[in-house]
C-alpha positions as CSV (number, residue, x, y, z in Angstrom):
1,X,65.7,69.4,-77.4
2,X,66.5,66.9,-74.7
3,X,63.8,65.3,-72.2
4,X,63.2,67.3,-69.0
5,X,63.5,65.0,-66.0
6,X,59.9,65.2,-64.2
7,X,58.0,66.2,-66.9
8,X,55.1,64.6,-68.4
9,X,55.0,63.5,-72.4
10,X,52.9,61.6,-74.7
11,X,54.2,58.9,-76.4
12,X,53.4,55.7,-78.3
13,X,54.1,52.0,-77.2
14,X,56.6,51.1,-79.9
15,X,58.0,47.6,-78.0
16,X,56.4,45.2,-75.0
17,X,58.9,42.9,-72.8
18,X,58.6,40.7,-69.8
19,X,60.0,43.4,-67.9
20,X,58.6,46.7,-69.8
21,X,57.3,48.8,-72.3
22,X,59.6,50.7,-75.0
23,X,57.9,54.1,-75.4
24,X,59.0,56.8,-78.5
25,X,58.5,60.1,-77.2
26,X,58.1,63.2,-80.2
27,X,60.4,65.9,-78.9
28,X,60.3,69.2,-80.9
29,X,63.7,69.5,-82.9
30,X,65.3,65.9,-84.1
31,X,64.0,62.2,-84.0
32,X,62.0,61.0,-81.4
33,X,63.3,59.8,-78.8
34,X,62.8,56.0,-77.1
35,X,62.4,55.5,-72.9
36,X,61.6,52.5,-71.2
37,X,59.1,52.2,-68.8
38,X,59.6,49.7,-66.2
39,X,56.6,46.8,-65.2
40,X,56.6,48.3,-61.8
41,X,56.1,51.2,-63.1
42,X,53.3,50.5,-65.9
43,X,49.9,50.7,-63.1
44,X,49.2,50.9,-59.5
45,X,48.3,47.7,-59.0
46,X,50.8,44.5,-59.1
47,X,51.4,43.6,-63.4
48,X,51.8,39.9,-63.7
49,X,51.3,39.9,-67.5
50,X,52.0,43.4,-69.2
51,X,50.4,43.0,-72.0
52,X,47.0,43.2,-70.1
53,X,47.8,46.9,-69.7
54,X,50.0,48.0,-72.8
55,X,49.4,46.8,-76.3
56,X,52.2,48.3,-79.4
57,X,51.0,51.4,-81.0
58,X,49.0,52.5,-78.1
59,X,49.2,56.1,-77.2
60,X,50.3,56.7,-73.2
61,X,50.9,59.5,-70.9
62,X,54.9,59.1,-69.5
63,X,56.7,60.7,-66.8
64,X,60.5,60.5,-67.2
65,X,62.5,59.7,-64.3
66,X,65.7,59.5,-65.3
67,X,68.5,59.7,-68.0
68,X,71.3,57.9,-66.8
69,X,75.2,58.4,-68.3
70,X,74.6,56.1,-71.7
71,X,71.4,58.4,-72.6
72,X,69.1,55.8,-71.6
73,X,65.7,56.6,-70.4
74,X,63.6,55.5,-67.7
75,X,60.1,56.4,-67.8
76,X,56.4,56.0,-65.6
77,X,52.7,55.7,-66.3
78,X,51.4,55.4,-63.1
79,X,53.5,58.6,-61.9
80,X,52.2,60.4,-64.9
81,X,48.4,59.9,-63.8
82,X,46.3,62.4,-62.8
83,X,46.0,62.6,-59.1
84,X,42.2,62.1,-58.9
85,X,43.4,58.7,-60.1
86,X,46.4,57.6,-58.2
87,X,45.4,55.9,-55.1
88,X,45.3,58.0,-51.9
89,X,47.9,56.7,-49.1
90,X,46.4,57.2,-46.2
91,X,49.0,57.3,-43.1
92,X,48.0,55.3,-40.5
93,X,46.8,56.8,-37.3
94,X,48.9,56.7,-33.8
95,X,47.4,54.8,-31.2
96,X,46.0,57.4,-28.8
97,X,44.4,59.1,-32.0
98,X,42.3,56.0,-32.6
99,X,41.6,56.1,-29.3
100,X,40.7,59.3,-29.0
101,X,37.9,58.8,-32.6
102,X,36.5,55.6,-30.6
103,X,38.3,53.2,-33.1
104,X,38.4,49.9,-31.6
105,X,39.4,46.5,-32.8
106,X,35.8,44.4,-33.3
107,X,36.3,40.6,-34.9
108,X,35.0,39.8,-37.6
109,X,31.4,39.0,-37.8
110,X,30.3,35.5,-38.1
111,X,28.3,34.3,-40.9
112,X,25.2,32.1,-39.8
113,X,26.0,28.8,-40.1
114,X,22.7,28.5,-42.9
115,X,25.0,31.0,-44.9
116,X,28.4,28.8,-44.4
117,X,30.2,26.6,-47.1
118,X,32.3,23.5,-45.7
119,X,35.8,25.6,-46.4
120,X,34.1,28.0,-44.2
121,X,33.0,25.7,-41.6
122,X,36.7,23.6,-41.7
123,X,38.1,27.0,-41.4
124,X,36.1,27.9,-38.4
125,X,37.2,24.4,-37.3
126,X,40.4,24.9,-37.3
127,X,41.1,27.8,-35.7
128,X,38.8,26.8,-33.1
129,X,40.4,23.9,-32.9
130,X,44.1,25.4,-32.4
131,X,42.9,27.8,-29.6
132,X,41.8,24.7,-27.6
133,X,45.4,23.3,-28.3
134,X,47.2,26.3,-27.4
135,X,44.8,26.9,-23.8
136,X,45.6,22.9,-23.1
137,X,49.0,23.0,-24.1
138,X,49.2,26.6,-21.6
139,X,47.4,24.9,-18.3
140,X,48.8,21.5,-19.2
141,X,52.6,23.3,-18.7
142,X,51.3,25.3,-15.2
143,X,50.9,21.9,-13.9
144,X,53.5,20.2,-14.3
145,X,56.0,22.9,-13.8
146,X,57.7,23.0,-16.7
147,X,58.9,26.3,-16.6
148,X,62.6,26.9,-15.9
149,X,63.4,26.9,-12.1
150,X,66.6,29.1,-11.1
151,X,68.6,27.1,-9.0
């Protein structure tokens, strides 16, 4: 019996790479058969170090994605999750529907400068600091005509 494309197995961690997982699938009639599942493809979130996810001999829940023409396989955990577990995408709404709920952009709230540590305060600083620049900078240019005259 061959893999079905789309179907979810169970299958144990048999080898762990930089760039994936090798994972031996039982299939009914004949040996088992070995997929690899890609990093991106190991959890929803971004893997930096795979082995904080996957460790050999572990048992795992696979989807198979593909078999391409040399018979090899390429398999996902995170599309094999349930879907109370996957992370909802939500689409973002058009403009005239946030309009229309009362969604508004609001800045974000100021801590109280008892609260603040000095990377918050040079932060506030800063961009403080620039908008001044850029509102001199703006008037400064008015004045002395600096913008392109058509001759």
């Amino acid at each position: 019996m061959q893999l079905e494309i789309g179907k979810v197995y169970e299958g144990k961690v048999k080898g762990i790479t930089n760039y994936g997982a090798f994972v031996e699938v039982p299939v009914e009639e004949g040996k088992p058969v070995t997929g690899m599942v890609h990093i991106s493809e190991v959890a929803n979130t971004y893997v930096s170090d795979i082995h904080e996810f996957l460790s050999e001999g572990q048992t795992v829940q696979v989807k198979v994605l593909a078999v391409n023409e040399q018979g090899k396989i390429s398999m996902s955990i995170k599309k094999a999750l349930p879907a109370e577990e996957k992370p909802t995408q939500k689409s973002r709404p058009r403009r005239s529907e946030r309009a229309d709920k009362g969604i508004v952009w609001e800045p974000k709230p100021q801590k109280p400068e008892s609260e603040m540590t000095f990377e918050d305060m040079m932060s506030h600083f800063k961009q403080s600091s620039e908008e001044r620049m850029c509102d001199i900078r703006r008037n400064t240019d008015r004045k002395n005509g600096s913008r392109r005259r058509s001759k």
